[in-house]
C-alpha positions as CSV (number, residue, x, y, z in Angstrom):
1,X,-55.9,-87.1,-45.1
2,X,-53.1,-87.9,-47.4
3,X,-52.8,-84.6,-48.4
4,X,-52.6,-83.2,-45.0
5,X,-50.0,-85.8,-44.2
6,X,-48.1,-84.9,-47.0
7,X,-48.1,-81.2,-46.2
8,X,-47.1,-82.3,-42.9
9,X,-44.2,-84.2,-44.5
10,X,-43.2,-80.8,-46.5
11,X,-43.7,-77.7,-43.7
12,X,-43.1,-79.3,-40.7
13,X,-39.3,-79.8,-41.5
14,X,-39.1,-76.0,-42.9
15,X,-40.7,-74.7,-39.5
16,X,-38.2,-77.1,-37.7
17,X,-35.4,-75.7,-38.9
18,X,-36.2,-72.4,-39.1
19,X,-37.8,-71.9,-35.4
20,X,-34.5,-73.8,-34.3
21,X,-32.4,-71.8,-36.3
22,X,-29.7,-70.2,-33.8
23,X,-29.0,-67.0,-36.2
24,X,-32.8,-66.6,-36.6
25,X,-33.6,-67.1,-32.8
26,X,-30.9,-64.6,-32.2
27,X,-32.4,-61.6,-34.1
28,X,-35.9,-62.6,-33.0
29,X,-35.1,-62.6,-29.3
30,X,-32.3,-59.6,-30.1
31,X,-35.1,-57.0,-31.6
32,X,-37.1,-57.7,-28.1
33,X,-34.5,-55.5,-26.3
34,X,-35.9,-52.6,-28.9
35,X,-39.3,-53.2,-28.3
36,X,-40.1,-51.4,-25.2
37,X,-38.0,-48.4,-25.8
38,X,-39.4,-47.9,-29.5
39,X,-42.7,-47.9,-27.9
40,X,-42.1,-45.5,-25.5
41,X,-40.4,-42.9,-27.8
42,X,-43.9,-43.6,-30.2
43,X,-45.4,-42.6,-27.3
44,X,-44.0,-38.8,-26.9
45,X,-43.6,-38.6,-30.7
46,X,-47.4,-39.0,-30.6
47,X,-47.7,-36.9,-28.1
48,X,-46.6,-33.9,-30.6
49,X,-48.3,-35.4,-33.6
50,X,-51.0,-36.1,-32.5
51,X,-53.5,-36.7,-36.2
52,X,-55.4,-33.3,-35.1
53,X,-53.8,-30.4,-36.9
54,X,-55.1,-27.6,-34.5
55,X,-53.1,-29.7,-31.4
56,X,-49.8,-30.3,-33.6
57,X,-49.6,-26.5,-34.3
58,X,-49.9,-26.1,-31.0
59,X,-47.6,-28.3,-29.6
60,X,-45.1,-26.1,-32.2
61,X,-46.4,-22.7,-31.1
62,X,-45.9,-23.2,-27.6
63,X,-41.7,-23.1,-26.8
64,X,-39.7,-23.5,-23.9
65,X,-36.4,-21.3,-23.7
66,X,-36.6,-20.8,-27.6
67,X,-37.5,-24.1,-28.0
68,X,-41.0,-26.0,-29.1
69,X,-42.7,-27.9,-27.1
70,X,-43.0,-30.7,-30.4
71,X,-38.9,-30.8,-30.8
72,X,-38.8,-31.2,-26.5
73,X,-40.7,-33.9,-27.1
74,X,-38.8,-35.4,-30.1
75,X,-35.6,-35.6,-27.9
76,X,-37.1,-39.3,-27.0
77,X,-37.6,-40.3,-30.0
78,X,-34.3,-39.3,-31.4
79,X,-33.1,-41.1,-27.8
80,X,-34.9,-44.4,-29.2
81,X,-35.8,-44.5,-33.1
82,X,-32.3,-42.6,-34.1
83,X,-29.8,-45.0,-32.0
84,X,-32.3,-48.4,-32.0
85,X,-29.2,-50.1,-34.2
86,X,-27.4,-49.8,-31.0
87,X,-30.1,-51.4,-28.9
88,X,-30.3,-54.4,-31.8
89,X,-26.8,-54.7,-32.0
90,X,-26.4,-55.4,-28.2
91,X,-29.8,-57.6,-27.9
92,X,-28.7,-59.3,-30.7
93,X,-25.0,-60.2,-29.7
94,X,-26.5,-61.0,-26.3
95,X,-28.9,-63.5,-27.3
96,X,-26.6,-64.9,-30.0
97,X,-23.6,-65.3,-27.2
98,X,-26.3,-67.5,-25.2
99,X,-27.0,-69.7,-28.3
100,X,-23.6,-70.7,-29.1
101,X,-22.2,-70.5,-25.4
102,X,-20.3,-67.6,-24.9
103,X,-20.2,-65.1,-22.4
104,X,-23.9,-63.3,-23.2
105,X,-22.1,-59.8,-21.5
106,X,-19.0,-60.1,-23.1
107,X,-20.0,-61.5,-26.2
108,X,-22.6,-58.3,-26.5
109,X,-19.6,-55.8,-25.8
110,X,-17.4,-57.5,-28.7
111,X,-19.7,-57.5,-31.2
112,X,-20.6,-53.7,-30.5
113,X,-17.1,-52.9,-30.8
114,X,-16.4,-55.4,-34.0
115,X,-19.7,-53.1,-35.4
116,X,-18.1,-49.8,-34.5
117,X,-14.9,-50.7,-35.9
118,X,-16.4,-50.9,-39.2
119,X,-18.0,-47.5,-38.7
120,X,-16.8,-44.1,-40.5
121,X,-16.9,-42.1,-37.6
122,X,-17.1,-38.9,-39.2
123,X,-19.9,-36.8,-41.0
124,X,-20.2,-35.0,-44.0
125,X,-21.0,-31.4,-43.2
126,X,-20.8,-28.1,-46.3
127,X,-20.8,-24.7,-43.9
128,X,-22.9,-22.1,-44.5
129,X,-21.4,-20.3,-47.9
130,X,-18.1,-23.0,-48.4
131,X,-18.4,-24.8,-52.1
132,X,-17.6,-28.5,-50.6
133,X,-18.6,-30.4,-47.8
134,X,-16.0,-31.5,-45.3
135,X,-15.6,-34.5,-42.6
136,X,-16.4,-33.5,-39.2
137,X,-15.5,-36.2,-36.4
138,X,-18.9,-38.2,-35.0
139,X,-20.9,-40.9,-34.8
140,X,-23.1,-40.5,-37.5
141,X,-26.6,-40.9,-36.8
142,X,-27.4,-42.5,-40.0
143,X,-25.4,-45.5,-39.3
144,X,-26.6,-45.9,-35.7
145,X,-29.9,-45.8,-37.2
146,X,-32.2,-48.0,-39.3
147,X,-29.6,-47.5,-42.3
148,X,-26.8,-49.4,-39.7
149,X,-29.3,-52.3,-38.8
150,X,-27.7,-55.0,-41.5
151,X,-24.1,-54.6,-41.0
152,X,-24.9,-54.5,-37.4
153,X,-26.3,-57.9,-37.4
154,X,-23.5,-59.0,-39.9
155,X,-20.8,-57.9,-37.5
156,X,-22.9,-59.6,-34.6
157,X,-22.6,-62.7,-36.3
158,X,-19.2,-62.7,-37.6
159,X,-17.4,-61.3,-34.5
160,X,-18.8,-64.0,-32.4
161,X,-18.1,-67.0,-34.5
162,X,-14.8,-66.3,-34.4
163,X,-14.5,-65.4,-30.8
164,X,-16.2,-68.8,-30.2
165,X,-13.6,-70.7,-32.4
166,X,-10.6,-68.9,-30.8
167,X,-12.1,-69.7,-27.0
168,X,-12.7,-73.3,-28.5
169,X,-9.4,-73.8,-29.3
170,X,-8.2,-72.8,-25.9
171,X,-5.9,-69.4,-26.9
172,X,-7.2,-67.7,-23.5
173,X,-5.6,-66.3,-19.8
174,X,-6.5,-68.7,-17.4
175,X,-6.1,-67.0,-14.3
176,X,-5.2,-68.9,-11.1
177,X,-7.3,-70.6,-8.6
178,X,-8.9,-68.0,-6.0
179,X,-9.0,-65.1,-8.4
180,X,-12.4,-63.5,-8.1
181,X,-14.7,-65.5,-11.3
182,X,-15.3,-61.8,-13.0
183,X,-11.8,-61.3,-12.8
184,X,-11.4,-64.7,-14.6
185,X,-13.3,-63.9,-16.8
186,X,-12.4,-60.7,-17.7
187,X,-8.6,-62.4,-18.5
188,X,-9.4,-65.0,-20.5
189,X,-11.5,-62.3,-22.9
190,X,-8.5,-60.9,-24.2
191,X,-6.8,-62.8,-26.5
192,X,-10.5,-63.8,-28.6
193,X,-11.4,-59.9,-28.0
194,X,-7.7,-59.0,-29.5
195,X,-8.3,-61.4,-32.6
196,X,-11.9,-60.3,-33.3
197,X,-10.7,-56.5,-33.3
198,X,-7.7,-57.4,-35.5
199,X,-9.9,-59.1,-37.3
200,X,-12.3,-56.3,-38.3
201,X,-9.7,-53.5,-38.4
202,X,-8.0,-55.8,-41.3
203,X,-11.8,-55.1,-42.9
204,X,-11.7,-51.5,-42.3
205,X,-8.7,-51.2,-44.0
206,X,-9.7,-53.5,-46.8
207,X,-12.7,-51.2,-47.8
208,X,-11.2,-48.2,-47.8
209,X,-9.5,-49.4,-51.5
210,X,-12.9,-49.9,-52.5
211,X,-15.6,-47.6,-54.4
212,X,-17.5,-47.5,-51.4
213,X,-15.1,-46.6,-48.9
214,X,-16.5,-48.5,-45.9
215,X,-18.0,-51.7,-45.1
216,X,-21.5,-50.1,-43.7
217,X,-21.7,-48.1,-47.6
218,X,-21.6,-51.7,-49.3
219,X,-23.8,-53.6,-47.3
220,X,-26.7,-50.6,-47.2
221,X,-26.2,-50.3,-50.9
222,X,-25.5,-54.3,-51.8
223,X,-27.7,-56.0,-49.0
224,X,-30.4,-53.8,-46.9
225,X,-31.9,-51.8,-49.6
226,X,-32.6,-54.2,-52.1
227,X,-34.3,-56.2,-49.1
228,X,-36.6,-53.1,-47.9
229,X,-37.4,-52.8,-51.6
230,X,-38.7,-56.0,-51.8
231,X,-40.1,-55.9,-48.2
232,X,-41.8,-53.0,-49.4
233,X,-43.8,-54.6,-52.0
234,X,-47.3,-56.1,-51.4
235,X,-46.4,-59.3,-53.3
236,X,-43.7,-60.0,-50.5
237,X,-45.8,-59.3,-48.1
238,X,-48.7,-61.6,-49.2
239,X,-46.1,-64.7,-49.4
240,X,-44.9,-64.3,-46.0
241,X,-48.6,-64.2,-44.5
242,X,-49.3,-67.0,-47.0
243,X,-46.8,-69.6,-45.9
244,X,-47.5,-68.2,-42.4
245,X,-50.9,-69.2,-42.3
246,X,-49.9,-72.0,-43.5
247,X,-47.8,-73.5,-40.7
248,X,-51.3,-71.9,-38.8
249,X,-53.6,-74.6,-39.6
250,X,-50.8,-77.2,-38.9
251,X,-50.5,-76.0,-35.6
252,X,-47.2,-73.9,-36.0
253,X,-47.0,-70.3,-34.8
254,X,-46.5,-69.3,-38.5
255,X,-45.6,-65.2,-37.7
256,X,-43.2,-66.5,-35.2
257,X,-41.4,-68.2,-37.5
258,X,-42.0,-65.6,-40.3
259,X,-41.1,-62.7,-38.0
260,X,-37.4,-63.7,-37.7
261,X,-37.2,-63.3,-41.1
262,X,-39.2,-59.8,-41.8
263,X,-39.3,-58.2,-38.9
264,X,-35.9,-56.4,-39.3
265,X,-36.9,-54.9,-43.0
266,X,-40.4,-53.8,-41.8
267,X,-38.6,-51.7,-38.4
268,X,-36.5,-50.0,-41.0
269,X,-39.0,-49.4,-43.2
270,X,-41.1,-48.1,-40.1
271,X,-38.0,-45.9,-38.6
272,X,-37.7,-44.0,-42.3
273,X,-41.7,-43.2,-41.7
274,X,-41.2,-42.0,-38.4
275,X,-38.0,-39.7,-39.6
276,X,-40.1,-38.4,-42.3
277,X,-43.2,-37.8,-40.7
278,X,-40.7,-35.3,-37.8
279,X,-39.2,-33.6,-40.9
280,X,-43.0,-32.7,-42.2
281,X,-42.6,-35.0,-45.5
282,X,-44.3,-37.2,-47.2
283,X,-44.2,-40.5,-45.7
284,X,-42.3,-42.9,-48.2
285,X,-43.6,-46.6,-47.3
286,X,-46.7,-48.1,-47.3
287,X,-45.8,-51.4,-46.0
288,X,-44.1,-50.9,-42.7
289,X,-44.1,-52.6,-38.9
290,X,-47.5,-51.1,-38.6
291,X,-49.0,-51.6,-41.7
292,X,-48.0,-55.8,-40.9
293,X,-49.4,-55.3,-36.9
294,X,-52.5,-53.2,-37.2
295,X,-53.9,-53.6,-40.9
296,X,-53.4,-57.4,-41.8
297,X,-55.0,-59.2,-38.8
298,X,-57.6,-57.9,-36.2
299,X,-57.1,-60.6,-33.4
300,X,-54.7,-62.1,-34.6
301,X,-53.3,-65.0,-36.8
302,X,-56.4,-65.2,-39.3
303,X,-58.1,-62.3,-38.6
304,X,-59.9,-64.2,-36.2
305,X,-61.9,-61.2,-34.6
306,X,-64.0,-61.5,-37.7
307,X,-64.7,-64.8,-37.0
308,X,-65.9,-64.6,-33.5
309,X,-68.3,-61.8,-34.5
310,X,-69.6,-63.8,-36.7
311,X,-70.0,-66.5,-34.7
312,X,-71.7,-64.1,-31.8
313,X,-74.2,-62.9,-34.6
314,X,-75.2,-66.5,-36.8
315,X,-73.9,-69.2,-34.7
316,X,-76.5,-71.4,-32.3
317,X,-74.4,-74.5,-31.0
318,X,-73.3,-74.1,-27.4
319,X,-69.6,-75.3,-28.5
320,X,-69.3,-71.8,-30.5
321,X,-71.2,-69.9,-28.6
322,X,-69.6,-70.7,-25.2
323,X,-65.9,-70.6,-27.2
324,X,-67.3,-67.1,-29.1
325,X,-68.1,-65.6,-25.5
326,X,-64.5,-66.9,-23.5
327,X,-62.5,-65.4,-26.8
328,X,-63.8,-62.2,-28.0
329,X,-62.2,-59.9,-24.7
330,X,-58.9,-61.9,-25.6
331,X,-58.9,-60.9,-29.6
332,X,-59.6,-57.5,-29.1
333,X,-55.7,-57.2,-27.9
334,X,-54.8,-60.0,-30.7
335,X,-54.5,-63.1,-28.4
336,X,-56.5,-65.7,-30.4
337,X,-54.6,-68.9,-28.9
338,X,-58.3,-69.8,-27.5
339,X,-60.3,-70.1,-30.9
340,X,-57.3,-71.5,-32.8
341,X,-57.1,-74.5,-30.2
342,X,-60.6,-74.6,-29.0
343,X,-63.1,-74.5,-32.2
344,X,-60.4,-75.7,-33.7
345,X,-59.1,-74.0,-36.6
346,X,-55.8,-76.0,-36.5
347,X,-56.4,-79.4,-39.8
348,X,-60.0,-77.9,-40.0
349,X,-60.1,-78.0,-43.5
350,X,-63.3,-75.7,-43.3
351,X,-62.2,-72.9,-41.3
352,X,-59.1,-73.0,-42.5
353,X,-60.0,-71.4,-46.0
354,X,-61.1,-67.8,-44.7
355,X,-58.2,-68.0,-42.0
356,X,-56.0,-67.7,-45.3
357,X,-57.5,-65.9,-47.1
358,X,-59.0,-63.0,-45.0
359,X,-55.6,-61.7,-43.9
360,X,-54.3,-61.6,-47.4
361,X,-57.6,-59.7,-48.7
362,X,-56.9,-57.5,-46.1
363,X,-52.8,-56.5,-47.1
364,X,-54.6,-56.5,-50.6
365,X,-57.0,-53.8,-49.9
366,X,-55.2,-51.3,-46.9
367,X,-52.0,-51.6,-49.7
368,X,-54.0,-50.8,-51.9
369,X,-56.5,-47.6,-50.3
370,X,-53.1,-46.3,-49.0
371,X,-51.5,-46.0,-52.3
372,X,-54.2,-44.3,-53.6
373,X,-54.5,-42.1,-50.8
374,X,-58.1,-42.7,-49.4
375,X,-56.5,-44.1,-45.9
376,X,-53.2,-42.5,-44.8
377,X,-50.0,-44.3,-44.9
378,X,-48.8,-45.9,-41.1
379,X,-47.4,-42.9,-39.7
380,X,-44.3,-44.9,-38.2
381,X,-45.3,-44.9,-34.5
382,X,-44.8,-47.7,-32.6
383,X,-47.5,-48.9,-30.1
384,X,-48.1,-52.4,-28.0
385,X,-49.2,-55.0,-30.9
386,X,-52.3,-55.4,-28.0
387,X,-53.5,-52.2,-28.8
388,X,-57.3,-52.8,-30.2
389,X,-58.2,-52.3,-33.5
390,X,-59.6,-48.3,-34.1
391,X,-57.6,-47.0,-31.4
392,X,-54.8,-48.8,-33.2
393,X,-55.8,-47.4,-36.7
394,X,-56.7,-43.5,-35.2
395,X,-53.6,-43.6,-33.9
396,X,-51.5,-44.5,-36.5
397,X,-53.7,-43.3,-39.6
398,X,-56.1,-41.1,-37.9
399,X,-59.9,-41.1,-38.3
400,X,-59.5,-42.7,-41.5
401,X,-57.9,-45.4,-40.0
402,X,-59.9,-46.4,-37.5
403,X,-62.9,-45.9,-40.0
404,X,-61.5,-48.2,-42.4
405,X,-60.6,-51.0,-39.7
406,X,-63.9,-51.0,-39.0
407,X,-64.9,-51.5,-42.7
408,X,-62.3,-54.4,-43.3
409,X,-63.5,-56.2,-39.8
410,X,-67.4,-56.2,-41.4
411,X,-65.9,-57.6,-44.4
412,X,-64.4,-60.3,-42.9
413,X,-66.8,-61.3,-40.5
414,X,-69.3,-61.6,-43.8
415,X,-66.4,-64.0,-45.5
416,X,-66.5,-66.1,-42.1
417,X,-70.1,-66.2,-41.9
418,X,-70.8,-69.3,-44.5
419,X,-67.8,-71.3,-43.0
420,X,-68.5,-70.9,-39.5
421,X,-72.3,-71.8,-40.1
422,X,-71.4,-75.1,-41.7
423,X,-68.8,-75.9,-38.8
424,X,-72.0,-74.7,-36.4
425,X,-74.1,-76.8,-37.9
426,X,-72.2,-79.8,-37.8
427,X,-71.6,-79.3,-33.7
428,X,-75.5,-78.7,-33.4
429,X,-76.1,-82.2,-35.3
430,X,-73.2,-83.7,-32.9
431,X,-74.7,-81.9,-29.9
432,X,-78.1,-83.3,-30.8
433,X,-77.2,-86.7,-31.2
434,X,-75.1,-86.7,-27.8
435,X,-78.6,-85.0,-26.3
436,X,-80.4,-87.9,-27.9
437,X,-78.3,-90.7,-26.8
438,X,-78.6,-89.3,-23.3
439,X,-82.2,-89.6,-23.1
440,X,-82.2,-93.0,-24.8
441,X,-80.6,-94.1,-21.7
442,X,-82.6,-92.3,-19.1
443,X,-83.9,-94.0,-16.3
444,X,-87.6,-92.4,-16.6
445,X,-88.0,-93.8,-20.2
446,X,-87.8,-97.2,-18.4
447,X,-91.1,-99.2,-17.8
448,X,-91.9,-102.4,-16.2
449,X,-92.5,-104.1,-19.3
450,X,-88.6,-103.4,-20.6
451,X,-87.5,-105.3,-17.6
């Protein structure tokens, strides 16, 4: 026990402050908004790419006023995928406003604008026979994109801290008693609104002196892609489900907390799949949102679908069996509160081992039968993270996929097996004492002689 204590004393500080983490909370809560939409775009984006050649060709033979059917359908994915920075952006700024206690509305619209501000609102365009490219005026949809998502969060960040300092310090219209609150509102806005924007327009001006010529160049360059290269490695990956696991058998939602943190890379990594999987190329990421959602854990934290299989198949205590039976409908769509609580896996030391390790055998292997090409890479498509496992892997890696989650959900119900015998055979020694004290006491074992 004093180890356990003293891991206690170590992680349960680290969760704290990370889980209470404002910033943290902010993009957790702010990549929610994004969610939904990226889900339903996946959804027509599957619709003409379906992993069956002969429908995908025709999906592209079939055109409507010129057009295919495939590219009609990519419109909402280009609606979702190509702008989601926008949707982060303003989730993120919204939630972050709430934390800190501004305005959620108006702190979301100045931190949108602080982001645009930085923006080079132009795109580089070479016309058909000219020797140079030349600026054309736009939003470019690589900076609205996945490739926008850092400085976006950046700007979120910095805009509003120094909104909240000027409204702290009282610089705002105060607008006379019986003016309509929104119109209040409104008023005292401006003068933090005017600061931030001066602010950030100073920054705009500041980078174009630099090599890189704007701010969203440097931090792409500087910030976001060294972190999707290292998010995109299978060593990062197993630390992050190591340490969440971790905070598991303490009884800490370890991918909540771990999520704050990773989630942003792996949607990036996800959205450059998706773009390169609509442009017919070879899809450049292994690890990705999907890779994390539908190929590390099947039921959840710990892989926990293997477990109740196995304890369906080998396990004869009532406890497990009765547990096995309540939980197995609830992991098929990854809810595994039930087994975590109820056998319990949370400071059992003996369960606890395959709950670690079985999710990191599994990023182990799918990294590594993706690399090599047996299984296909994730194609990028987003779906529910309650989607079961072999619908989940058809649909994001075709027949291999689901073939392969299969495999890797045998596996780990055979690396469960031993551990959740010994835990079974401990509650059938307690559930035969507890059956044997009961008829110890029993009024029909009582004679005439005992009185």
């Amino acid at each position: 026990m004093k180890f356990v204590e003293k891991m206690e004393n170590v992680l349960m500080p680290i969760a704290k402050v990370v889980s209470e983490n404002k910033y943290l909370i902010a993009i957790r809560d702010g990549f929610l908004v994004t969610m939904p939409l990226l889900i339903i775009g996946s959804f027509f984006m599957l619709i003409s790419n379906f992993p069956i050649q002969a429908w995908m060709d025709l999906m592209s033979s079939i055109t409507v006023a010129g057009t295919p059917l495939s590219a009609i359908f990519g419109v909402a994915s280009t609606a979702t995928f190509s702008i989601m920075a926008i949707f982060a952006v303003m989730g993120i700024g919204y939630n972050f406003s709430r934390n800190i206690g501004v305005n959620p509305l108006h702190g979301a619209a100045i931190s949108m604008v602080a982001w645009f501000m930085l923006m080079p609102m132009y795109t580089m365009y070479t016309p058909a026979g000219a020797a140079e490219a030349v600026k054309v005026s736009s939003v470019p949809f690589d900076w609205i994109g996945t490739k926008g998502l850092f400085i976006g969060i950046i700007s979120v960040f910095l805009s509003l801290n120094i909104y909240k300092k000027i409204e702290d310090k009282g610089w705002v219209i105060t607008m006379p008693a019986g003016v309509p609150p929104t119109v209040g509102q409104s008023f005292s806005t401006l003068i933090p609104a005017a600061i931030v924007m001066i602010v950030f327009m100073v920054i705009h001006v500041v980078f174009l002196f630099t090599p890189w010529g704007n701010a969203f160049e440097f931090v792409f360059r500087f910030l976001q892609l060294p972190l999707q290269n290292v998010g995109d490695s299978v060593g990062a990956m197993l630390a992050v489900y190591l340490f969440a696991h971790i905070l598991w058998g303490f009884g800490i939602h370890g991918t909540n907390i771990t999520d704050t943190v990773v989630v942003p890379i792996l949607y990036a990594l996800s959205a450059e799949n998706l773009a390169a999987l609509q442009a017919g190329q070879a899809l450049p990421h292994v690890i990705n949102k999907q890779f994390m959602d539908l190929f590390a854990t099947y039921g959840g934290g710990g892989s926990t679908l293997s477990l109740l299989i196995a304890a369906l198949l080998f396990c004869k205590s009532e406890r497990i069996k009765g547990l096995s039976k309540l939980s197995i409908l609830p992991a098929c769509f990854g809810i595994n509160e039930p087994v975590i609580f109820g056998l319990p896996i949370v400071l059992n030391p003996t369960i606890l081992v395959p709950f670690i390790f079985v999710p990191l055998f599994n990023i182990a292997v799918t990294y590594l039968v993706m690399s090599i090409g047996l299984v296909p890479i994730c194609n990028g498509i987003f779906m529910p993270w309650t989607t079961p496992p072999v619908v989940s892997g058809f649909l994001s890696s075709g027949v291999m996929g689901a073939i392969f989650q299969v495999i890797m959900i045998a596996v780990g119900t055979l690396i469960y097996m031993p551990f959740i015998k010994s835990v079974d055979n401990q509650y059938l020694s307690e559930e035969k004492e507890s059956a044997g004290e009961a008829g110890g006491t029993s009024l029909d074992d009582l004679s005439a002689e005992d009185l």
